[in-house]
C-alpha positions in Angstrom: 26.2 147.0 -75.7 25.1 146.6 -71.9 21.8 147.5 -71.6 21.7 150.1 -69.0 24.5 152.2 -70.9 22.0 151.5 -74.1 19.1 153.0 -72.0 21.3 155.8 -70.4 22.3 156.9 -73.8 18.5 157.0 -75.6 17.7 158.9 -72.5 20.4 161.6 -73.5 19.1 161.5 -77.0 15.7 161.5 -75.9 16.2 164.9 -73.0 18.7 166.6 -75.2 20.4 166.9 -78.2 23.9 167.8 -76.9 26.5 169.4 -77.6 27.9 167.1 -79.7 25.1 166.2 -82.5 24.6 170.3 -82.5 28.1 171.6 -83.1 29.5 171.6 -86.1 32.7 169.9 -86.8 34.9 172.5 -86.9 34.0 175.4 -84.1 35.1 178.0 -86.5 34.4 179.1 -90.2 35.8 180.6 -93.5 35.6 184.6 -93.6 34.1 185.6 -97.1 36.4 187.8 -97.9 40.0 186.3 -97.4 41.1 182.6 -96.9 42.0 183.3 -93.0 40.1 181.5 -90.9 37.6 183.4 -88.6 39.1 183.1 -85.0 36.8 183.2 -81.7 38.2 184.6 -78.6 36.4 184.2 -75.3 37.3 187.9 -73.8 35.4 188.1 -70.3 33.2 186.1 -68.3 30.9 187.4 -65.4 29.3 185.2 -62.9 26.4 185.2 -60.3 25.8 182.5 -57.6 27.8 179.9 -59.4 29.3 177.3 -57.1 31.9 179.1 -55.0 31.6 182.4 -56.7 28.6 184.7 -55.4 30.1 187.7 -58.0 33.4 187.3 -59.9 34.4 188.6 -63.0 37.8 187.3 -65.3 39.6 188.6 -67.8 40.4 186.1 -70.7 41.4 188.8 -73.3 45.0 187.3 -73.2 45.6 184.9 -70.6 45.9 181.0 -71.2 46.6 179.7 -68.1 44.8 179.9 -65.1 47.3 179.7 -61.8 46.7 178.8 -58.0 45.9 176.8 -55.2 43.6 174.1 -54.9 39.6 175.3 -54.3 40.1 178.7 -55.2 38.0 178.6 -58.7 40.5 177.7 -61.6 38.3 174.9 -62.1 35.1 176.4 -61.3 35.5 179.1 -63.9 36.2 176.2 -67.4 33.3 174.8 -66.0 31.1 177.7 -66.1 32.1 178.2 -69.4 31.0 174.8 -70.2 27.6 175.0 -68.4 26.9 178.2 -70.3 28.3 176.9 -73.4 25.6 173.7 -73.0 22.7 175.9 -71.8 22.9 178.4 -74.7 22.7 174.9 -76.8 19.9 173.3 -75.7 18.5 176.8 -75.4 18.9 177.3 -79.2 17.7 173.5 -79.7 14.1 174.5 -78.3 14.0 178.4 -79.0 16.2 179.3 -81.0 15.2 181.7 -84.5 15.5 178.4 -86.7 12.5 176.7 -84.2 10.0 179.1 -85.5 8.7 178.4 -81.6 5.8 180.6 -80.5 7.1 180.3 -76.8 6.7 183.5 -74.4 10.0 185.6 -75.1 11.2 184.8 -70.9 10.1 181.2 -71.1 13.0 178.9 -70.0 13.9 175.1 -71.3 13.9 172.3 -68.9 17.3 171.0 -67.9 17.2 167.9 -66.2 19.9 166.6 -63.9 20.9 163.4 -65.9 20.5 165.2 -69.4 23.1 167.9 -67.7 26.2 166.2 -69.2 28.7 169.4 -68.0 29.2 168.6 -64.3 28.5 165.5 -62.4 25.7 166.6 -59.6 23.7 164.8 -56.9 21.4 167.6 -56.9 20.9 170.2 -59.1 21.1 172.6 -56.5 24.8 172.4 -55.9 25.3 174.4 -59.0 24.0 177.6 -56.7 26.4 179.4 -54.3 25.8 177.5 -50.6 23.3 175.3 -52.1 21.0 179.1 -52.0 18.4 178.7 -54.8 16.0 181.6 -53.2 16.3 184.8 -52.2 16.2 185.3 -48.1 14.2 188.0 -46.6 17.4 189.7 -45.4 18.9 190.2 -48.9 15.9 193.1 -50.0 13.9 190.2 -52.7 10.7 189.2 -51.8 11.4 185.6 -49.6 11.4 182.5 -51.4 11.4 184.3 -55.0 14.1 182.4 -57.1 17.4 183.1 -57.3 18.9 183.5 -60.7 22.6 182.1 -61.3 23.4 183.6 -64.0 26.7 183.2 -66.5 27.8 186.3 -68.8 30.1 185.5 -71.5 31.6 188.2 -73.8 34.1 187.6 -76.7 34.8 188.7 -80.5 35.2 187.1 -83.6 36.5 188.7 -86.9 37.0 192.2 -85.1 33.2 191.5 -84.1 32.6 192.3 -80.2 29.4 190.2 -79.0 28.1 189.4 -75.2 25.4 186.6 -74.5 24.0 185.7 -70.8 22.5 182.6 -69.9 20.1 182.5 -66.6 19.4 179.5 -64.6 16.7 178.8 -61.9 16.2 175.4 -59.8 12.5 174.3 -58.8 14.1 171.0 -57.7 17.0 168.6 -57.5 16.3 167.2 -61.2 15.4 170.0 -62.9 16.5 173.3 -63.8 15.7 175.9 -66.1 17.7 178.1 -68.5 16.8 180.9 -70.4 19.1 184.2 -71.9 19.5 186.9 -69.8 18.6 189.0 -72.3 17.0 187.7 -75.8 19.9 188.2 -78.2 20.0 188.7 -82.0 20.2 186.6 -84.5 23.9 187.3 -85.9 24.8 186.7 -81.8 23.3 183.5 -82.0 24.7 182.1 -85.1 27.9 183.6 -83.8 27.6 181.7 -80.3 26.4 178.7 -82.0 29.5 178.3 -84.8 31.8 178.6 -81.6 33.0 175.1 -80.5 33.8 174.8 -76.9 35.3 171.5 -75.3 36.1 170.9 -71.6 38.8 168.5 -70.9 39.0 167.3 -67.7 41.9 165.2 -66.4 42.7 161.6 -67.3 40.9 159.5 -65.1 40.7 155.4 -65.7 40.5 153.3 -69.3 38.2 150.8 -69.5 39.5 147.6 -70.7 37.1 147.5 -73.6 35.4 150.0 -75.2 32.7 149.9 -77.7 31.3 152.6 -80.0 29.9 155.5 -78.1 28.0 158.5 -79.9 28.4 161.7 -79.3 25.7 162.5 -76.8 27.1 159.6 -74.4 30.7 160.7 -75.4 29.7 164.1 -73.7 28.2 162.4 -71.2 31.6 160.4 -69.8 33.5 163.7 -69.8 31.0 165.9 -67.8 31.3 162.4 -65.1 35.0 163.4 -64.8 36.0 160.3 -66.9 37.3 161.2 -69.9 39.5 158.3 -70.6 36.6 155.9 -70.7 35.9 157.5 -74.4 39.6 157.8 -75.1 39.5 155.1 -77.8 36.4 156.7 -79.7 38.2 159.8 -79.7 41.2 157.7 -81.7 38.8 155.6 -84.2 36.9 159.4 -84.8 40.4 160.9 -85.7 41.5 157.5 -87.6 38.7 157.4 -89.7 37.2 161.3 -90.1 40.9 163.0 -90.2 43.8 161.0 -92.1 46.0 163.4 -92.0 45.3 164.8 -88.4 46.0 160.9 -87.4 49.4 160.9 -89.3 50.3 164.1 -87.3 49.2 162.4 -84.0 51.6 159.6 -84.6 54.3 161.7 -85.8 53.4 163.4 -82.0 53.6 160.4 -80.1 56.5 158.5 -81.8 58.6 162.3 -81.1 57.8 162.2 -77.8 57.5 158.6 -76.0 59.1 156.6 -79.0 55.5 154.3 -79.4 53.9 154.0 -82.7 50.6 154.4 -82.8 49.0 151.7 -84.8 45.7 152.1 -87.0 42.6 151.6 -84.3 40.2 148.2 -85.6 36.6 148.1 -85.0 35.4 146.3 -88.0 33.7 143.0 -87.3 34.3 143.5 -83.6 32.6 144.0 -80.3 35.1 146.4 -79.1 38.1 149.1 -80.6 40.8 147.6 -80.4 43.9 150.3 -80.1 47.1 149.1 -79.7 50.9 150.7 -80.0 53.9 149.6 -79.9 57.7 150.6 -79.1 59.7 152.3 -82.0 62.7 149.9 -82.8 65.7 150.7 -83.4 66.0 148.8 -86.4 63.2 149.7 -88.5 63.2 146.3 -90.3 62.7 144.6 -86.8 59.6 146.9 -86.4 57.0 144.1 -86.7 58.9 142.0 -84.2 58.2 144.7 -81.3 55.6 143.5 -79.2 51.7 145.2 -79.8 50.3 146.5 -76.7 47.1 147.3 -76.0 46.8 151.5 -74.6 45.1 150.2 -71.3 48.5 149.3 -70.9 50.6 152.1 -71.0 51.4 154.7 -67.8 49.5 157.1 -66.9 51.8 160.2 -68.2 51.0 158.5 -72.1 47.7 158.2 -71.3 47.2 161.7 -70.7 49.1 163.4 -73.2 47.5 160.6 -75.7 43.9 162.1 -74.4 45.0 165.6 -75.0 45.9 165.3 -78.4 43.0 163.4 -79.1 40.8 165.8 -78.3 42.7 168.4 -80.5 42.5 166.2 -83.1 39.0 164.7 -82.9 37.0 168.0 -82.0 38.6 170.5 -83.4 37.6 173.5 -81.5 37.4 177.4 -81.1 37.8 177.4 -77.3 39.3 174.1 -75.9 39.5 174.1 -71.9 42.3 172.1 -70.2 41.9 171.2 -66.2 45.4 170.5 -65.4 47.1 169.4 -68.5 50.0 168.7 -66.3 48.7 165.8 -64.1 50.7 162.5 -64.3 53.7 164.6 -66.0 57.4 164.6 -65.5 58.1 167.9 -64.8 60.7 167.4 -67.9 57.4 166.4 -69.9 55.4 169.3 -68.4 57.4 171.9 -70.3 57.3 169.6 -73.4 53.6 169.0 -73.2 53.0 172.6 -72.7 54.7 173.9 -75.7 53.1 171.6 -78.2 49.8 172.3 -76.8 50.1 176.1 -77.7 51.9 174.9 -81.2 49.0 172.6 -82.0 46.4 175.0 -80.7 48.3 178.3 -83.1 48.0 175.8 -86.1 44.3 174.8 -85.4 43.0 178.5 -84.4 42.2 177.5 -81.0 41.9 179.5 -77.7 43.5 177.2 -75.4 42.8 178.1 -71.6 44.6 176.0 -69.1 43.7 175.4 -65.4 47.5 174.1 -63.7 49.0 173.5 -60.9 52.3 173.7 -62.3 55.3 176.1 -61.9 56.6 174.5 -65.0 53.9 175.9 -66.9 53.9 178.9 -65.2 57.6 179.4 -65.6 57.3 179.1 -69.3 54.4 181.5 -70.1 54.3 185.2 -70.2 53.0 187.3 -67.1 50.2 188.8 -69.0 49.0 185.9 -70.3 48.7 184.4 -66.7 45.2 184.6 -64.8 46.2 184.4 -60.9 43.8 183.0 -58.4 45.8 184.1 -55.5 43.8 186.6 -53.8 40.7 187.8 -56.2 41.5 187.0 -59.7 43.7 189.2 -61.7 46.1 189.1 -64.5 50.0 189.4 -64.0 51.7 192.4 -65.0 55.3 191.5 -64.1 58.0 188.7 -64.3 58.1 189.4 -60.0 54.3 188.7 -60.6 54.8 185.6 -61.9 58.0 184.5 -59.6 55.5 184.8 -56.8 52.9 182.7 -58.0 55.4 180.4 -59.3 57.0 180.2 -55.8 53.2 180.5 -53.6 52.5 177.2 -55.8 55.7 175.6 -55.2 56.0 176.8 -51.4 52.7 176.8 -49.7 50.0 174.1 -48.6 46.7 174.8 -48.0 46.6 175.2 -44.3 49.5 178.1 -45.0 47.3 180.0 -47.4 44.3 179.3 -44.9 46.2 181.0 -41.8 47.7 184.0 -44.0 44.1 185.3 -45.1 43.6 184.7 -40.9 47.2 186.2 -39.8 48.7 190.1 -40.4 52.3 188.7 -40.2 54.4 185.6 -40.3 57.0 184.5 -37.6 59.9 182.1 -39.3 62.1 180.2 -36.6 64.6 177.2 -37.0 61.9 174.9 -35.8 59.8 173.4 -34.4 61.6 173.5 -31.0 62.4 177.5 -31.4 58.8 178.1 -31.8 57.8 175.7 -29.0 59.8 177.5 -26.3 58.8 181.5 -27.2 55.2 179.7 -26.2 56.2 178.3 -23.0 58.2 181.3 -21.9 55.2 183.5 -23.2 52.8 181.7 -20.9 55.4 181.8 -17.8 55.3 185.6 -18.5 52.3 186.0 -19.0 53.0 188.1 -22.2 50.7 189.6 -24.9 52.3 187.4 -27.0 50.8 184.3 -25.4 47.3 184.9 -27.0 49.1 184.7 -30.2 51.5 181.7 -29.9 48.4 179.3 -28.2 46.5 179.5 -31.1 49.0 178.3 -33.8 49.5 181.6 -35.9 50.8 181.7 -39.2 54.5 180.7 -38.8 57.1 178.8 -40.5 60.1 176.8 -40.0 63.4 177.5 -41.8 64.7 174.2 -41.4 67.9 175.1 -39.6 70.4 177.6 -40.3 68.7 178.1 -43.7 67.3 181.9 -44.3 67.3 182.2 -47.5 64.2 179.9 -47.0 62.4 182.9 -45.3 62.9 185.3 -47.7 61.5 182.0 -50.7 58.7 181.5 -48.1 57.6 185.1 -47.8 58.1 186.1 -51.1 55.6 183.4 -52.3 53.4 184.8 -49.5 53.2 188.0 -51.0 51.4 186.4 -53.7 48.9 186.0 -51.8 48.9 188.5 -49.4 50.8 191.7 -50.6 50.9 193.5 -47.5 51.7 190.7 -45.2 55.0 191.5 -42.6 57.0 189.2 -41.2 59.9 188.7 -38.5 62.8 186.3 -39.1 64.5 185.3 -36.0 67.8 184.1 -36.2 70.1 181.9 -33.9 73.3 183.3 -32.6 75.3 180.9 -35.1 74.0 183.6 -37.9 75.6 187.1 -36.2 78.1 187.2 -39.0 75.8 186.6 -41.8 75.3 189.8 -43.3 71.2 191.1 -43.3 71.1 192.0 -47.0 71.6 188.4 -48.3 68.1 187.8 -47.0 66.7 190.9 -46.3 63.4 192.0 -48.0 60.5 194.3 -47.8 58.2 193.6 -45.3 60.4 191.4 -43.7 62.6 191.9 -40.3 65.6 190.0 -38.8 66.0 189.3 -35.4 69.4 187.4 -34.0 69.7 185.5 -30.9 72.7 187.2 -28.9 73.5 183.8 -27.8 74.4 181.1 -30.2 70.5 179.2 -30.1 67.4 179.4 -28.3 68.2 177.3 -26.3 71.1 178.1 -25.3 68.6 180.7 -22.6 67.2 177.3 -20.8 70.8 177.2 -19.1 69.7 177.9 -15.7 71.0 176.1 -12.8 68.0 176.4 -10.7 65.4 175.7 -13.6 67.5 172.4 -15.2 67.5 170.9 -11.5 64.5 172.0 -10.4 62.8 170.1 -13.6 64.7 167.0 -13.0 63.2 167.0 -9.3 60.2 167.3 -10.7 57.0 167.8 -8.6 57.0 165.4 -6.6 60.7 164.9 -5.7 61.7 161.2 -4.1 65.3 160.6 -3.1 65.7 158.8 -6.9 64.7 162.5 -8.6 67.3 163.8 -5.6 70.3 161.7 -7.0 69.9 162.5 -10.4 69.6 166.2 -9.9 72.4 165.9 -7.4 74.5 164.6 -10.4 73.5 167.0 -13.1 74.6 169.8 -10.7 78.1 168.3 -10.6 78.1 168.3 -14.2 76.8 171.6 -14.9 79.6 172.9 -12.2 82.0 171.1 -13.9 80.7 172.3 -17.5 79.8 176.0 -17.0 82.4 178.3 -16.2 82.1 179.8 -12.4 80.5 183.5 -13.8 77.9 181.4 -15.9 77.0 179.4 -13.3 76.4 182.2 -10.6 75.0 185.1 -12.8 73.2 182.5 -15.8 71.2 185.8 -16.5 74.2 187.9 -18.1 75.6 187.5 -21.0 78.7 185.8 -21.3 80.8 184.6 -24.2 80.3 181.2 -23.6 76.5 180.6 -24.3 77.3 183.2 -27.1 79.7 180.5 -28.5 78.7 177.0 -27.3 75.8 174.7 -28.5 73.9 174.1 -25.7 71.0 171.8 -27.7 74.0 169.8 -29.1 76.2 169.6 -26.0 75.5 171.2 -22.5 72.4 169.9 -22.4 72.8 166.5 -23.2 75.4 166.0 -21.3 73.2 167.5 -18.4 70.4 165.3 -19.4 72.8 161.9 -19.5 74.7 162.7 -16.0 71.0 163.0 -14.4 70.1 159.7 -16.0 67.4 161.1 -18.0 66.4 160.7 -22.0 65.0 163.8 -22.8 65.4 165.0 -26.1 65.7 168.3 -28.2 61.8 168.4 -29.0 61.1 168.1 -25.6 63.1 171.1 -24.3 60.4 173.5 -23.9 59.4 171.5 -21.0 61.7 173.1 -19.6 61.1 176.4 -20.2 57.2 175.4 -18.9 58.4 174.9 -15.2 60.6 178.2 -15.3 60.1 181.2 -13.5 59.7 184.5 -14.4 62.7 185.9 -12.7 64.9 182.7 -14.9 64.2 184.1 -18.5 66.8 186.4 -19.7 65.3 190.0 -20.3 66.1 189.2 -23.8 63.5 187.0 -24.5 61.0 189.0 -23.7 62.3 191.7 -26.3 61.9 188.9 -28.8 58.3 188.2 -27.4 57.3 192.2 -27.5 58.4 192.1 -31.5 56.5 188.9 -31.5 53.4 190.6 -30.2 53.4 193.7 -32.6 53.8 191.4 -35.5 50.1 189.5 -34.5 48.1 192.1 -33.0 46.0 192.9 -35.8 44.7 189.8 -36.2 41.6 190.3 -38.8 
């Protein structure tokens, strides 16, 4: 063993006996009375000041998977029930009834930052809400009087409803204290204490060798965020403590990546050896398959092979999952998920999964389905769940940043569309124009595609139930009837001619933009020569009176031919993106009263901007 990971683990042993060496094996245990199994369910769980969360409170009655975007606490909530989950143990360790200690009732136990195995931290004080770890004069405490983060916990066992609080405080950026919130009984504590709880974090990295860890150091590497650095222990531990659990995690693997697992070896040498090997065909030609070592496989295997292990080598009552899903085939996900639940039913688990995934979402029940879209609440409905599914699916971060910013959404063809309502906005100096320069929440449809407006906004709604929104159509789409995309909250506008910009087809404004500024007799030629195309292009009425409407920019292209036609007979390469140039240079008096309806819908949609 290295010597600094020998020194690093008797400094664990040495600050803290862990949750490992003080768990039992099994986080749950035989009811007198009957032959069931008592089960312990993690109900509720209240925090103060923790991380991102100044007060939040989540339901876990029913729910198993926790759903939503990146940063918005899915995470932040397993790993609260982890810190509380280690506090309350080293609590118990140091104060508990069996300690006989003679310590003030409010005394807390030292926590120090390397001994704090749950989270990996540069400072202890990034547990706290903005790094706060004192009360500020403005909040009505006395200045400079600690603040307390605190983590409530609630749950039942056997029919038995019990609540425990544990209390933190930070004098520095090693240490940190812990106490109860309030001191609890003794059948809460040696109800607490017989509840297992692991944390899985997801698969990152294998070493290529890995000796024997204990428990304490074991702990350690998954509070880092590296659980696969243990992943071998956890298979010798199964191996060697749980025959038949290890039989049923072959059977697991063979069923669903067709590798046999073979027997892990660590007798007489300086590393576990763990190797597996693909299932042949031929079972007699078994031996003949090549061995592999598990460094080896991908990193789907890997992950699922880390799952499993930790069912099977710490049997738990709570197990926590941050995204089970990661390094999945979405044709695994489903797969995955399902045995999960299976394995965790037979073992009398509470499983409680953080995800990312619309596969998993898709294939559990609403009410068992904790959304993180807006505050935290449980789904009630299968449209509940078709939203979240869809918000995951559907919407980046910078989208979900701009709808909490935005009252309403504008969805255009693209990019182009949205480009020229700008320019024209500015030219008229339109409400709209303090809306449109600063990016508002919009969206393109990728072309003639709006059915991907209503997708788009019904996943908004996840987020933001009473957002509106304003679908404007090109021309092309006049016979498409309203109700195939229709929805609530949602209005349809149509061009009256065939694309935006088919309204740039002004004689004046085309020429005067190849001109330019600073016309030259060069600039004079080539605008001289897209007038004679335009006048042999546009029919007399549409070149005299481009303000009207007229059939034929109801029925023609422009983007695709008038205009680069116009564009290649004045010698210039100007393409589609670059159109709203020339709507920049137009004048007022150019743009079609039309457009400025559009901009006036435009403007109520914005203008109550939070």
């Amino acid at each position: 063993m290295k010597r600094n990971q020998a020194i690093l683990i008797r400094r664990i042993q040495q600050q803290a006996p862990g949750v490992g060496s003080m768990a039992p094996s099994y986080g749950r245990k035989k009811n007198e009375n009957s032959h069931m199994e008592v089960i312990f369910v993690i109900e509720k769980v209240s925090v103060e000041y923790f991380k991102m969360f100044e007060k939040a409170e989540f339901d876990l009655s029913d729910p198993v998977v926790l759903a939503g975007p990146n940063n918005k606490g899915k995470t932040t909530l397993l790993q609260a029930i982890a810190a509380w989950n280690f506090a309350f143990r080293r609590w118990r360790s140091e104060r508990g009834p069996q300690t006989r200690s003679t310590a003030k009732e409010r005394t807390g136990i030292g926590i120090s930052r390397q001994s704090f195995s749950v989270i990996p931290l540069r400072s202890m004080d990034l547990l706290w809400k903005d790094r706060s770890t004192a009360f500020r004069k403005s909040e009505g405490q006395k200045p400079g009087a600690p603040r307390p983060l605190r983590i409530l916990v609630e749950g039942s066992t056997d029919g038995k409803h019990w609540s425990l609080g544990m209390q933190f405080y930070n004098p520095s950026s090693e240490l940190m204290y812990t106490r109860p919130v309030d001191t609890p009984d003794d059948e809460t504590v040696e109800i607490v204490q017989s509840m297992q709880v692991v944390h899985v974090p997801p698969f990152s990295g294998i070493e290529v060798e890995e000796t024997r860890y204990d428990r304490d150091y074991q702990d350690y590497r998954i509070g880092q965020g590296r659980p696969g650095e243990i992943l071998r222990n956890l298979l010798l531990e199964i191996h060697r403590d749980h025959p038949d659990k290890w039989n049923q995690l072959q059977e697991d693997i063979e069923e669903i990546f067709a590798y046999r697992l073979l027997d892990p070896d660590y007798a007489g040498k300086p590393f576990i050896v763990c190797e597996y090997q693909p299932v042949a065909v031929d079972k007699r030609k078994q031996r003949r398959e090549p061995r592999l070592d598990i460094a080896c496989a991908g990193s789907g295997f890997l992950q699922v092979l880390m799952m499993l292990g930790f069912f099977y080598a710490r049997p738990a009552s709570v197990l926590l999952f941050d995204e089970p899903d990661a390094h999945l085939h979405v044709v695994l996900q489903k797969q995955i998920h399902e045995r999960l639940r299976d394995t965790a039913r037979r073992n009398d688990c509470q499983l409680i999964i953080a995800t990312h995934s619309e596969v998993l979402i898709e294939s559990t029940t609403p009410e068992k389905i904790l959304s993180f879209y807006q505050k935290p609440h449980i789904l009630e409905t299968e449209t509940d769940r078709n939203q979240v599914r869809e918000a995951l699916k559907r919407l980046g971060s910078m989208e979900l940043l701009a709808a909490e910013q935005w009252p309403g959404i504008l969805y255009v063809e693209g990019e182009s569309d949205f480009n020229l309502l700008r320019e024209w906005a500015r030219v008229l100096d339109h409400e709209a124009f303090s809306y449109l320069k600063e990016e508002p929440l919009w969206h393109s449809i990728r072309g003639s595609n709006p059915k991907e407006a209503k997708g788009h906004f019904f996943a908004l709604r996840a987020v933001k139930p009473e957002i509106r929104g304003i679908l404007l159509l090109d021309g092309d789409n006049r016979g498409r009837p309203d109700r195939e995309v229709s929805t609530a909250g949602l209005a349809i506008l149509k061009w009256k001619r065939y694309e935006a910009e088919n309204y740039l087809v002004h004689p004046d404004a085309l020429i005067r933009f190849v001109r330019g500024n600073q016309p030259d007799l060069f600039k004079d030629a080539s605008a001289s020569k897209g007038e004679d195309f335009l006048r042999s292009q546009l029919p007399p009425v549409v070149y005299q009176k481009p303000l009207s409407d007229h059939e034929f920019l109801e029925s023609t292209p422009a983007s695709k031919t008038l205009l680069p036609g116009f564009f290649k007979a004045a010698g210039l390469n100007v393409t589609k993106n670059e159109y709203y140039q020339i709507a920049a240079q137009m004048k007022p008096e150019e743009i079609p009263e039309e457009v400025v309806e559009k901009l006036d819908e435009i403007a109520r949609l914005y203008e109550e901007v939070i």
